[in-house]
Z-matrix of the N, CA and C atoms (Angstrom, degrees):
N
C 1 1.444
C 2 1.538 1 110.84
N 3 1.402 2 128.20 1 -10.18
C 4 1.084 3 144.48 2 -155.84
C 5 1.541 4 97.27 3 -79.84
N 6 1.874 5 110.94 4 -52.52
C 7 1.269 6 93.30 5 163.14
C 8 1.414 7 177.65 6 -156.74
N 9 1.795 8 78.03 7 99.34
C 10 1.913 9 117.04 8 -163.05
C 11 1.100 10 113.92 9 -102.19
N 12 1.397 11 116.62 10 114.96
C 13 1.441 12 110.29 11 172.96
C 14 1.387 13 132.21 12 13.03
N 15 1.176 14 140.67 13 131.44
C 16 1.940 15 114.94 14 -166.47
C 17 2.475 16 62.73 15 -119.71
N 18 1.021 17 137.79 16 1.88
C 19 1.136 18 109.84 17 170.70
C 20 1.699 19 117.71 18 -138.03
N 21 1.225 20 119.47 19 -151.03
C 22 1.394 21 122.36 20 153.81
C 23 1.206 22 119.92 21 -121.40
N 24 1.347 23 110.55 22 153.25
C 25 1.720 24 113.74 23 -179.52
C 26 1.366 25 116.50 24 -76.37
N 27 1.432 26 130.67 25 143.94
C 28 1.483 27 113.67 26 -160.11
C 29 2.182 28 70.70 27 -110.86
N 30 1.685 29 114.20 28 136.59
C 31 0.963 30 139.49 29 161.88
C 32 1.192 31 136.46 30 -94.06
N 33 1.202 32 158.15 31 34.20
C 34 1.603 33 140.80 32 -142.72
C 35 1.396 34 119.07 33 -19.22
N 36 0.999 35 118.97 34 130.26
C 37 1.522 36 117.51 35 -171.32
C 38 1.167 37 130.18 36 57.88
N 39 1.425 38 130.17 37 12.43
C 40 1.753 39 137.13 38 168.84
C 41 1.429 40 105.31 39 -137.04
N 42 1.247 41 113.72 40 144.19
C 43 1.365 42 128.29 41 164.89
C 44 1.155 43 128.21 42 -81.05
N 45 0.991 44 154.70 43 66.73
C 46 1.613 45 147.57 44 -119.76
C 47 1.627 46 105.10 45 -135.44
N 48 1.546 47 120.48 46 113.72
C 49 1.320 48 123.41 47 -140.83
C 50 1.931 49 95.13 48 -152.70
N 51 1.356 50 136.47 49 118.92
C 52 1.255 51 128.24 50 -150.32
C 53 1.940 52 83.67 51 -143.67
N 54 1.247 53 118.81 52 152.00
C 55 1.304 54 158.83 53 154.92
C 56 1.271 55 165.26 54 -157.04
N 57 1.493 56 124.89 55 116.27
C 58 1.186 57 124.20 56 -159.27
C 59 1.530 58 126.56 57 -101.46
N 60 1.221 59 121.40 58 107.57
C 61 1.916 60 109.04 59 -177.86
C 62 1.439 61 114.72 60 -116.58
N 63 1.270 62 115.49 61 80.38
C 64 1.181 63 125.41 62 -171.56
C 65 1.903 64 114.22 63 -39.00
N 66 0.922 65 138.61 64 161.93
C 67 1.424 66 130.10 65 171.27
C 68 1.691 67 106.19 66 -91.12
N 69 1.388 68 112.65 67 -22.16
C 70 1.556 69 107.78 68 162.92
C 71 1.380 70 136.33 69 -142.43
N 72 1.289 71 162.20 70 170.65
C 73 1.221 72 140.97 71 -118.63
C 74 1.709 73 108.64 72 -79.86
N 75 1.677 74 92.33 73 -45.55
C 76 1.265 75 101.00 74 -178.37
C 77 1.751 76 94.94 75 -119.03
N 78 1.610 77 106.26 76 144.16
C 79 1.677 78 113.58 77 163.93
C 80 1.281 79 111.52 78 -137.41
N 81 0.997 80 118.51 79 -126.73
C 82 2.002 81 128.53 80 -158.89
C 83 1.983 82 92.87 81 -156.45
N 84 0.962 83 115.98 82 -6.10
C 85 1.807 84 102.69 83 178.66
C 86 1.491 85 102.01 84 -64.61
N 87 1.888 86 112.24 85 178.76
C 88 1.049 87 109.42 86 157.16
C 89 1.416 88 103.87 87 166.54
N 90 1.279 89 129.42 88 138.48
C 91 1.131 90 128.70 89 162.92
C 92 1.242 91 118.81 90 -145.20
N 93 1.537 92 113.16 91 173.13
C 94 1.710 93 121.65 92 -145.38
C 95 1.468 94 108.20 93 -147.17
N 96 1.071 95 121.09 94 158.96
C 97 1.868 96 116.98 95 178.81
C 98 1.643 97 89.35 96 -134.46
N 99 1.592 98 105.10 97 145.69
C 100 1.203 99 95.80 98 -176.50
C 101 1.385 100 95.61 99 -141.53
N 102 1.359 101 125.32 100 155.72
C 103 1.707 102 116.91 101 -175.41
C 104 2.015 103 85.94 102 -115.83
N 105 2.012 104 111.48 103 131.30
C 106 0.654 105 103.56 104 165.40
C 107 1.838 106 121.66 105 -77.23
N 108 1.535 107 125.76 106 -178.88
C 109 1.355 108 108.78 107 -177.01
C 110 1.591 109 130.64 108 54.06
N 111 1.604 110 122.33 109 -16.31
C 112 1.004 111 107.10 110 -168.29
C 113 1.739 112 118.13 111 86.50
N 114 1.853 113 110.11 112 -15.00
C 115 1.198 114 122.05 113 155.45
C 116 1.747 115 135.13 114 -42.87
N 117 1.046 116 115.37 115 111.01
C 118 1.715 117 100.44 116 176.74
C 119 1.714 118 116.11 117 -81.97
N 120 1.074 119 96.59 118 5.87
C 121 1.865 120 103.22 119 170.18
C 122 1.400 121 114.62 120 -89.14
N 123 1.522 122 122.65 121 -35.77
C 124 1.481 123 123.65 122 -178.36
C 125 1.493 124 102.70 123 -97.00
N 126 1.698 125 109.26 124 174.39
C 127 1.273 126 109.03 125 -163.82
C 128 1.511 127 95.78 126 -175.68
N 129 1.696 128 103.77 127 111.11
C 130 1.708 129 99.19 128 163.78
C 131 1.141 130 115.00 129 -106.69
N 132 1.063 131 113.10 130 152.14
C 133 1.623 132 111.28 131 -176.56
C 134 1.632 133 104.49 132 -129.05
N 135 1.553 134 111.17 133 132.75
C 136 1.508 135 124.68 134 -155.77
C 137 1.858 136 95.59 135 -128.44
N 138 1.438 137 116.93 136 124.84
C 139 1.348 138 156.26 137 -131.93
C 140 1.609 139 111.65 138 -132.27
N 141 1.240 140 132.20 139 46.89
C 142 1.692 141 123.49 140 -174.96
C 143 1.664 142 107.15 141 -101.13
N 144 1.744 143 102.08 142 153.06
C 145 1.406 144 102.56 143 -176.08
C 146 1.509 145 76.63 144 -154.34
N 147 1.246 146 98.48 145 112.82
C 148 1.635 147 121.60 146 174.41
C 149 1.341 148 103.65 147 -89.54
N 150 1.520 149 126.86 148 125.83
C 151 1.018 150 134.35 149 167.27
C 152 1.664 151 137.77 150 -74.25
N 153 1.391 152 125.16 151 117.88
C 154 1.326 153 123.79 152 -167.75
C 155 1.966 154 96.92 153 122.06
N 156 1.076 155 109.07 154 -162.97
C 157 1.913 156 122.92 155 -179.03
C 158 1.418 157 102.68 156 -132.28
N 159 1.526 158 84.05 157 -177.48
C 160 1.423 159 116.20 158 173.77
C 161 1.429 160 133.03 159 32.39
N 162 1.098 161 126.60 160 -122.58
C 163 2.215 162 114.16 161 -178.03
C 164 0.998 163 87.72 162 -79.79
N 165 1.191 164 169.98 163 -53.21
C 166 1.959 165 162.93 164 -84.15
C 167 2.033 166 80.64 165 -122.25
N 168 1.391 167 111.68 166 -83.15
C 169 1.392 168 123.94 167 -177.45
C 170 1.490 169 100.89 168 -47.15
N 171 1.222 170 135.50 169 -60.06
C 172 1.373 171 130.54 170 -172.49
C 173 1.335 172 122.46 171 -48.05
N 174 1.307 173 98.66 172 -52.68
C 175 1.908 174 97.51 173 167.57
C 176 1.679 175 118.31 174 -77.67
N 177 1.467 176 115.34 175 0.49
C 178 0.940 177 93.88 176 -178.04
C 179 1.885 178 98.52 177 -106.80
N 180 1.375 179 112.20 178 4.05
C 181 1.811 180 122.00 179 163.74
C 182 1.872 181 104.20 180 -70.18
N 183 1.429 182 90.72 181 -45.32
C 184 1.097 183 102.08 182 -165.36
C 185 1.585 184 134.69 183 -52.20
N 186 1.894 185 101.94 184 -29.91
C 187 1.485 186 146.05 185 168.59
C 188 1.395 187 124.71 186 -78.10
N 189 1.337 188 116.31 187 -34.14
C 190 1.440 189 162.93 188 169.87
C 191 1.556 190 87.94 189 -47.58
N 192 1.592 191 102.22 190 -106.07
C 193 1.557 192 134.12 191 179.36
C 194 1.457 193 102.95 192 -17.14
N 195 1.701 194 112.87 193 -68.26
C 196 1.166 195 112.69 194 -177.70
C 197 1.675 196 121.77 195 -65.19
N 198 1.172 197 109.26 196 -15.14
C 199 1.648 198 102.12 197 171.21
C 200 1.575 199 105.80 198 -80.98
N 201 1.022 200 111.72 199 -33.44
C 202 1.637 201 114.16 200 -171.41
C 203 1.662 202 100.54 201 -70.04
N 204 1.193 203 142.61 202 -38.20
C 205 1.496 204 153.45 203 -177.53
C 206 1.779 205 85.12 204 -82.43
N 207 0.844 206 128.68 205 -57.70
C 208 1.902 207 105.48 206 170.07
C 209 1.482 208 131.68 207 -56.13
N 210 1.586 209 88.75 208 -31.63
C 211 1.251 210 66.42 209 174.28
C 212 2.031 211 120.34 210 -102.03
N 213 1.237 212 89.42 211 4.80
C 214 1.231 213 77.86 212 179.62
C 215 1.494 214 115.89 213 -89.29
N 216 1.386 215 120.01 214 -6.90
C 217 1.060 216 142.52 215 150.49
C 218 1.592 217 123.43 216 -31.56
N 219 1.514 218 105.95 217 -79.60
C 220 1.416 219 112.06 218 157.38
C 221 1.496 220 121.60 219 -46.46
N 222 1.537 221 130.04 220 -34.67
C 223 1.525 222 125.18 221 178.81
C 224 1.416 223 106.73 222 -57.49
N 225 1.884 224 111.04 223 -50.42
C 226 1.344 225 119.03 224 162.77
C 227 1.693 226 129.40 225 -30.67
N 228 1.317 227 114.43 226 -53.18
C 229 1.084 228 134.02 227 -174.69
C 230 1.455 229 99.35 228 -68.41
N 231 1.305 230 129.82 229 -57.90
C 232 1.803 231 129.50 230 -153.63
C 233 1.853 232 83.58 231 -83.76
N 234 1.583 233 132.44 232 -21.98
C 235 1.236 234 111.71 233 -171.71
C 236 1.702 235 112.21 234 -74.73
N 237 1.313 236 114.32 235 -18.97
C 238 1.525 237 117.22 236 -178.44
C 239 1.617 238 112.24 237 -100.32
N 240 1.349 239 120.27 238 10.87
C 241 1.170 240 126.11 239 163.07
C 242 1.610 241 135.17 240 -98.24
């Protein structure tokens, strides 16, 4: 759960509201809000469902998540260059 949004993204003009209830303690779901640019007007929102349960799926959300926040990182980076 550690890592899901702990909030919501405030949007202008959208309500944008995300939740996860896994069926067991630990799984492989996960999703993310991401502001491109560093902008608070744009907003990507990133969607994984790791296949299989428990620690095996979790670390592999966990690896997941963090590649997706790299790379959107770098898109960030090459867009202000």
């Amino acid at each position: 759960m550690a890592l899901l949004p702990q909030g919501d993204p405030e949007v202008p003009g959208f309500e944008v509201t995300g939740t996860c209830l896994p069926a067991f303690e630990v799984g492989g779901d996960f999703f993310d809000y991401l502001r491109p640019n560093g902008e608070e007007t744009g907003l990507w929102i990133a969607v994984g469902d790791v296949s299989g349960k428990g620690v095996r799926a979790a670390m592999t959300a966990a690896m997941s998540s963090g590649m997706v926040r790299a790379h959107a990182g770098e898109a960030r980076r090459s867009r202000r260059s």
